[in-house]
DRENTIMAR-118368 format. One record per residue (C-alpha): residue in one letter; x negated, y negated, z. Coordinates in pm, whole numbers, padded with zeros to 5 digits. Layout:
residues N
SITE | a | X | Y | Z
...
This chain:
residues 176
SITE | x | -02675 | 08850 | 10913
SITE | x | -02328 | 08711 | 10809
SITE | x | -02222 | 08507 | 10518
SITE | x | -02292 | 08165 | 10508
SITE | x | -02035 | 07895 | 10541
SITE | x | -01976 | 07617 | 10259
SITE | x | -01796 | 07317 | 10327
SITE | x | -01666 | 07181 | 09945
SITE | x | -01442 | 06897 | 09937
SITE | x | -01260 | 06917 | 10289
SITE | x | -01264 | 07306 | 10218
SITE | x | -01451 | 07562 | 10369
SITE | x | -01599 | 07898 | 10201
SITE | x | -01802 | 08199 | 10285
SITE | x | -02090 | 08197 | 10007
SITE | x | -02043 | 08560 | 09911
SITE | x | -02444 | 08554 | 09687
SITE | x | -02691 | 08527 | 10004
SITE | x | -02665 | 08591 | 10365
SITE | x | -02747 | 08318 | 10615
SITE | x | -03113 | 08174 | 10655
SITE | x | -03302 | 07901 | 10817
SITE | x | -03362 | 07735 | 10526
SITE | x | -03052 | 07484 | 10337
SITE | x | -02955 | 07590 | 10044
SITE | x | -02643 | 07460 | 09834
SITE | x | -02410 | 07719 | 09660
SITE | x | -02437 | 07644 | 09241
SITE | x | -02113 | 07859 | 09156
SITE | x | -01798 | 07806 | 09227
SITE | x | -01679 | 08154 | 09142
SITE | x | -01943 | 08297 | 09391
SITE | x | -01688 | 08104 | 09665
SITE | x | -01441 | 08318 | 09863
SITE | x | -01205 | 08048 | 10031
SITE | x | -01191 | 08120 | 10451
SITE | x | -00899 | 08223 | 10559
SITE | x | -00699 | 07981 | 10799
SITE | x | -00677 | 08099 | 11164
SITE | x | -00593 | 07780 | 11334
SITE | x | -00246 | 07777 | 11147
SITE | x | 00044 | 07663 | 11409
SITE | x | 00330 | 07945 | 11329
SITE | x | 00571 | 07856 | 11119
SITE | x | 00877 | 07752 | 11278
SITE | x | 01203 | 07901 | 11280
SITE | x | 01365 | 07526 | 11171
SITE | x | 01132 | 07564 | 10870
SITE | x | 01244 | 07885 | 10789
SITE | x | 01608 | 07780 | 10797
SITE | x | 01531 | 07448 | 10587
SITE | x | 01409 | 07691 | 10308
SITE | x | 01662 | 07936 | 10296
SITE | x | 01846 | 07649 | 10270
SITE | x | 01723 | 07438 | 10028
SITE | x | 01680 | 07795 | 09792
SITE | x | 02033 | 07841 | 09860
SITE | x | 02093 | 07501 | 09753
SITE | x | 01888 | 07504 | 09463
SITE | x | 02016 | 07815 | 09356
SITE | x | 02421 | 07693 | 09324
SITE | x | 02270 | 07387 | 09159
SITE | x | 02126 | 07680 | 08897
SITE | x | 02453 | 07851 | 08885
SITE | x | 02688 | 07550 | 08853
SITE | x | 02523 | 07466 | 08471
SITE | x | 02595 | 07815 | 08371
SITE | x | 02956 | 07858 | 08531
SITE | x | 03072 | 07501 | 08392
SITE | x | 03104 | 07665 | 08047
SITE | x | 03287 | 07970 | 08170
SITE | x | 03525 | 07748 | 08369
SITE | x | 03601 | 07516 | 08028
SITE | x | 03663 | 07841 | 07811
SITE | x | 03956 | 07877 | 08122
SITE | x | 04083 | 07545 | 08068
SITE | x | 04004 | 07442 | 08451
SITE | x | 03907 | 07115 | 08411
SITE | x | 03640 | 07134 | 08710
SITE | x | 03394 | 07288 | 08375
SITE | x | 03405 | 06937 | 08244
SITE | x | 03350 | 06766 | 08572
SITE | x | 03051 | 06949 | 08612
SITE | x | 02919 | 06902 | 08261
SITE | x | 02965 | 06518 | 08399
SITE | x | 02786 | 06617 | 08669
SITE | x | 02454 | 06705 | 08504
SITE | x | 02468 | 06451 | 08227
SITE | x | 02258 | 06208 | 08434
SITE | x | 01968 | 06471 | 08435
SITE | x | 02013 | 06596 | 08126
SITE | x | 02093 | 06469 | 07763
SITE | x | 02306 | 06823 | 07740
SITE | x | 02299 | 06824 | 07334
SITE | x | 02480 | 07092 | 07152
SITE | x | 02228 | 07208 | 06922
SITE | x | 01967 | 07248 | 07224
SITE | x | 02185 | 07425 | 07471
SITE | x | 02270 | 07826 | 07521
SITE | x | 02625 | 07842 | 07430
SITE | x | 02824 | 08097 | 07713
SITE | x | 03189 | 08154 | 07613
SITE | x | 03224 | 07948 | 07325
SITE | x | 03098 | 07596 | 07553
SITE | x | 02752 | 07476 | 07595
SITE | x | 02577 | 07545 | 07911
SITE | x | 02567 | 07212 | 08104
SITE | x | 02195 | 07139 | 08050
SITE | x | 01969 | 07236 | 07791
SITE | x | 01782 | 07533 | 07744
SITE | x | 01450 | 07353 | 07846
SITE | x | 01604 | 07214 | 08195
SITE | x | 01784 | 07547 | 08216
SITE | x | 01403 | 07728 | 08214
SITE | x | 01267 | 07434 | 08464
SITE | x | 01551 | 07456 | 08720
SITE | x | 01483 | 07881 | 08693
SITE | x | 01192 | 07842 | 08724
SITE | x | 01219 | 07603 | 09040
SITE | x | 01427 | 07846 | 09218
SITE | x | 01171 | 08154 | 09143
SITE | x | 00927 | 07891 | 09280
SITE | x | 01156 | 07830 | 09584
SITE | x | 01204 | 08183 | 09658
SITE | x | 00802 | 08284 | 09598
SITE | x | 00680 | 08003 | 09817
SITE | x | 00947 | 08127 | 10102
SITE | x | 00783 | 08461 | 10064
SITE | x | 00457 | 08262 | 10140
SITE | x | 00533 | 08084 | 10360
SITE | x | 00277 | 08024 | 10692
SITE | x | -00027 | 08175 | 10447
SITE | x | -00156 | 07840 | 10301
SITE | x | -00408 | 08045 | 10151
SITE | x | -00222 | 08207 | 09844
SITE | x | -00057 | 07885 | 09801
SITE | x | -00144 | 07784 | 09392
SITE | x | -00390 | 07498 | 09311
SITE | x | -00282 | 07204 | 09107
SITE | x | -00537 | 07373 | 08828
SITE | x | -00188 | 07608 | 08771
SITE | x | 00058 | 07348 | 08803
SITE | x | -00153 | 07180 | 08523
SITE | x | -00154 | 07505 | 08304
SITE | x | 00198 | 07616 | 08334
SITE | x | 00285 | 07239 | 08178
SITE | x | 00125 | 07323 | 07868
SITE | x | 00389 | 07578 | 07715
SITE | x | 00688 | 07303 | 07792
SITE | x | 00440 | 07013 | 07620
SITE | x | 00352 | 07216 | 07301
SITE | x | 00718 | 07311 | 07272
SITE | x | 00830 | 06916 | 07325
SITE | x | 00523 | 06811 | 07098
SITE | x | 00649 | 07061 | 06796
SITE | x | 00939 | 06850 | 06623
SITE | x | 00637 | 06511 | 06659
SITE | x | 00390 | 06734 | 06445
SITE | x | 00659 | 06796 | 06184
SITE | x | 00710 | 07189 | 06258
SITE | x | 01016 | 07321 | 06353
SITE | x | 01174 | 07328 | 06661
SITE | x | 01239 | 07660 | 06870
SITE | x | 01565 | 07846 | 06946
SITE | x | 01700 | 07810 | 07288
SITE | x | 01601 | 08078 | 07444
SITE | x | 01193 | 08097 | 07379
SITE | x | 01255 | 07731 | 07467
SITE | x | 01401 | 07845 | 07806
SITE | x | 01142 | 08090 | 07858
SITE | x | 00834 | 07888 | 07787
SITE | x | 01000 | 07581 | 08051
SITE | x | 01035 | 07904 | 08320
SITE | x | 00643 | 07882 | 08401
SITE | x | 00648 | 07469 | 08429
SITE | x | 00978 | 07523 | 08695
C-alpha cells in the first residue's frame, strides 16, 4: 500500500495518517499533509538564471548607492547629493529617522534601508531556489514578516515612543 493522494485547492498531497483503501475518505488535518514534490518542472533556463543574477546585481548597487551617498558628501563630491536626490522620490529621507555614516544621513531611512536588505537577501535566497517551487514560502510568511514593520509604524499612533534606527532597520529586514 502507498500513501494516498489529496488534491486541496489546485494542490496535491500525500496524506501521510492512512494508507490507500477502497473506501473515500477526506483528510481533516492540514498538518497531516506532506505537499508532492513537482516532477513535471521544465528546467530552469539558463536566460532565467542570467535575469536573476542580474536583477540581484542590480538590486544590490541600488542597496549600496543609499549607503555610499553619505560617504561621497563627507568628500565633498557632489554625486552624494545627487543620489540623495535620487532616492527622495521613494523615500521621505528625514534626519532624525536615518543611520547617519560619516557625519551625513544615509539616503533613505532606516526602515527602507531594512526593506531594500531585506529584498536583496530575498533576491539572493530565491536564486538559491530557484527551479524547486517546492521550498518556495507561502503568502502565510509574507503576511507574518509584515507584522514587525506594522507594530514599529503603529508605535508613535499609540502614543509610545518611537525606536532607534537600527532595531527599526532590523525589524523592516524580515518584511524585505
Amino acid at each position: 500500500l502507498s500513501p494516498a493522494v489529496v488534491h486541496h485547492g489546485g494542490r496535491a498531497f500525500y496524506d501521510t495518517r492512512s494508507q490507500v483503501s477502497t473506501a473515500p475518505f477526506r483528510v481533516r488535518s492540514r498538518s497531516m499533509r506532506a505537499p508532492i514534490p513537482p516532477t513535471d518542472l521544465p528546467p530552469v533556463t539558463r536566460a532565467a538564471r542570467v535575469t536573476v543574477v542580474v536583477v540581484t546585481i542590480a538590486a544590490s548597487l541600488f542597496v549600496a548607492g543609499a549607503w555610499i551617498a553619505p560617504v561621497l558628501q563627507a568628500r565633498g563630491s557632489s554625486v552624494g547629493a545627487w543620489l540623495h536626490l535620487a532616492y527622495a522620490p521613494l523615500c521621505h529621507q528625514r534626519p532624525d529617522r536615518s543611520i547617519g555614516l560619516a557625519g551625513f544621513p544615509v539616503a533613505v531611512c532606516a526602515r527602507c534601508a531594512g526593506l531594500y536588505f531585506g529584498g536583496v537577501f530575498g533576491l539572493i535566497a530565491g536564486a538559491s531556489l530557484l527551479g524547486r517551487r517546492d521550498h518556495w514560502p507561502r503568502r502565510v510568511w509574507l503576511l507574518a514578516t509584515a507584522v514587525p514593520t506594522g507594530v514599529d509604524a503603529l508605535l508613535p499612533w499609540v502614543g509610545l515612543p518611537q525606536l532607534e534606527e537600527v532595531p527599526r532597520l532590523l525589524l523592516a529586514l524580515p518584511f524585505g
